[in-house]
C-alpha positions in Angstrom: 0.0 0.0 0.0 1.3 3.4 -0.5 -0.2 7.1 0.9 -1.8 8.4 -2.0 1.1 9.8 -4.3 3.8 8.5 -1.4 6.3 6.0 -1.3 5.0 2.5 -0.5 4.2 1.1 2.5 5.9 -2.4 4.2 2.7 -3.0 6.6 -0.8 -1.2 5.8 -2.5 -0.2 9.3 -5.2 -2.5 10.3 -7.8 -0.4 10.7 -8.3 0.6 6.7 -11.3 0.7 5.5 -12.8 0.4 1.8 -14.2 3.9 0.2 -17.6 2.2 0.9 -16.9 1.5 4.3 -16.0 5.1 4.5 -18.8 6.3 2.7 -21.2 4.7 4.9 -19.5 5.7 8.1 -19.7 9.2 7.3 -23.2 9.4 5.7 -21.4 10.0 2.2 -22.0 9.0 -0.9 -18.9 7.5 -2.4 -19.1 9.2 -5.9 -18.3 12.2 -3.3 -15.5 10.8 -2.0 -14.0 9.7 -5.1 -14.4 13.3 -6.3 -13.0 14.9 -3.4 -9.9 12.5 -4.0 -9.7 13.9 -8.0 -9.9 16.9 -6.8 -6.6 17.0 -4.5 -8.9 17.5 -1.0 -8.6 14.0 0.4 -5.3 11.7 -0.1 -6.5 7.6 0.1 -4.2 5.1 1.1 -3.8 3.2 -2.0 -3.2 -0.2 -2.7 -0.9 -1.4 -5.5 -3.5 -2.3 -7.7 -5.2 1.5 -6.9 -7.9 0.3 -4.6 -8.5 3.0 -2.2 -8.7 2.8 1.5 -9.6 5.3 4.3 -8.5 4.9 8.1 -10.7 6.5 10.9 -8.7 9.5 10.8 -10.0 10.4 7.4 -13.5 10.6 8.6 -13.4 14.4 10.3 -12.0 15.1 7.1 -14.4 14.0 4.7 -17.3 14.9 7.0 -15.3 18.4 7.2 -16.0 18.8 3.7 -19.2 16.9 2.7 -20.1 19.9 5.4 -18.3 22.6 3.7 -20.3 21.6 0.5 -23.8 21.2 2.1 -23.9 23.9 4.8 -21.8 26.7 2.9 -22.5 25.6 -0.4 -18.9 25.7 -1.6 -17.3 24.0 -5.0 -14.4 21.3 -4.7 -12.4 24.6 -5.8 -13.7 27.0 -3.5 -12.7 24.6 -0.4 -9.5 24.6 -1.9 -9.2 28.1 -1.9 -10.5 28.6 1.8 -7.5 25.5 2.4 -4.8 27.5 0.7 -5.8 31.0 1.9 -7.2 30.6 5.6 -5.1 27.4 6.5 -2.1 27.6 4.3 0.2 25.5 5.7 3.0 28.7 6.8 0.8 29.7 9.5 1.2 26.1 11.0 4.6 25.4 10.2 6.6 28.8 10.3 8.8 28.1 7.2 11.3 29.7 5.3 9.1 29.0 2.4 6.6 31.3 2.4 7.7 34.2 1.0 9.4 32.3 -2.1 8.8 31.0 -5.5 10.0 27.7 -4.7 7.5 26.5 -2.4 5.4 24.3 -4.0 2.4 26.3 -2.3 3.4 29.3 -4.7 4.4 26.9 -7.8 0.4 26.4 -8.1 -1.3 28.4 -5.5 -4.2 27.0 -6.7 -3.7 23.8 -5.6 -2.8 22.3 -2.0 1.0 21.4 -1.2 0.2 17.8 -1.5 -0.8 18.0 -5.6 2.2 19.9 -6.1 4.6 18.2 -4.0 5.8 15.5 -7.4 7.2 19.1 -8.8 9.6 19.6 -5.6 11.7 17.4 -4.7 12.4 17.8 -1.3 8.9 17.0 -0.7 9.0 13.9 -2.6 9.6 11.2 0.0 7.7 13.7 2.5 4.3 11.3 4.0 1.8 13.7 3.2 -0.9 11.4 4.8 0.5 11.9 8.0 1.8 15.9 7.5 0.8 17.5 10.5 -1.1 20.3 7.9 -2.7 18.1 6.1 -4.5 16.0 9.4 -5.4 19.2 11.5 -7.4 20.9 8.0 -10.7 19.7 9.7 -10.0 21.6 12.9 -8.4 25.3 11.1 -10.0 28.2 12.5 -10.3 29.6 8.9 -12.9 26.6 7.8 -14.4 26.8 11.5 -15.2 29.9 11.0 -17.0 29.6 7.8 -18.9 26.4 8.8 -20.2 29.0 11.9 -21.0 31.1 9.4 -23.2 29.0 6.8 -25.2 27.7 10.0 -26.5 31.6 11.1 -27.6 31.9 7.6 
């Protein structure tokens, strides 16, 4: 198994789960999930054949979202946006790359670090999966925030 786009894995985690599994754990449809994974939101553990897989941490995550879509009636690219402008990952990590061309959150700033990270190759044998931005999304202020906001209206 490998993390989405990471290097493989010698021992999956026991607790994966199919994308149906998932679906049906957090009251998603999968053709939502599989969408959100197309569109760069989500990263699946993969098997080798491609068969995705989701662990219980995935599920704030996707529930985050499904959310972000239902309640404030954002596009796949508008999350994205909200990701990249309100959580970008500088404010959590405090890096030197912020400010420069060569971070792969400027080579595209349209897409999350994660998408671009093949481009950069000090990123490439990074585990996004487990990259401290990419797990505490669900919880960033910026996306708390607008989920408080969609439920006043």
């Amino acid at each position: 198994m490998s993390y989405g786009i990471d290097s493989r894995l010698t021992k999956p985690p026991a607790e994966c789960v199919s994308i149906h599994s998932a679906a049906v754990t957090c009251h998603t449809p999968v053709e939502q999930i599989e969408e959100y994974v197309r569109e760069g939101l989500i990263i699946p553990l993969k098997s080798e054949n491609g068969i995705k897989y989701f662990t219980d941490v995935d599920y704030q995550w996707i529930e985050t979202l499904q959310r972000l879509q239902l309640e404030a009636h954002l596009s796949c690219e508008a999350i994205r946006s909200l990701m990249l402008g309100r959580c970008g990952c500088w404010k959590f990590r405090h890096c030197e790359f912020h400010n420069t061309n060569e971070c792969p959150m400027t080579t595209d700033p349209s897409r999350p670090c994660w998408v671009n990270r093949a481009s950069w190759h000090i990123l490439a044998s990074y585990p996004c999966y487990s990259c401290l931005v990419y797990r505490t999304l669900p919880y960033c202020a910026g996306i708390g925030t607008v989920l408080q906001g969609s439920a006043l209206e």
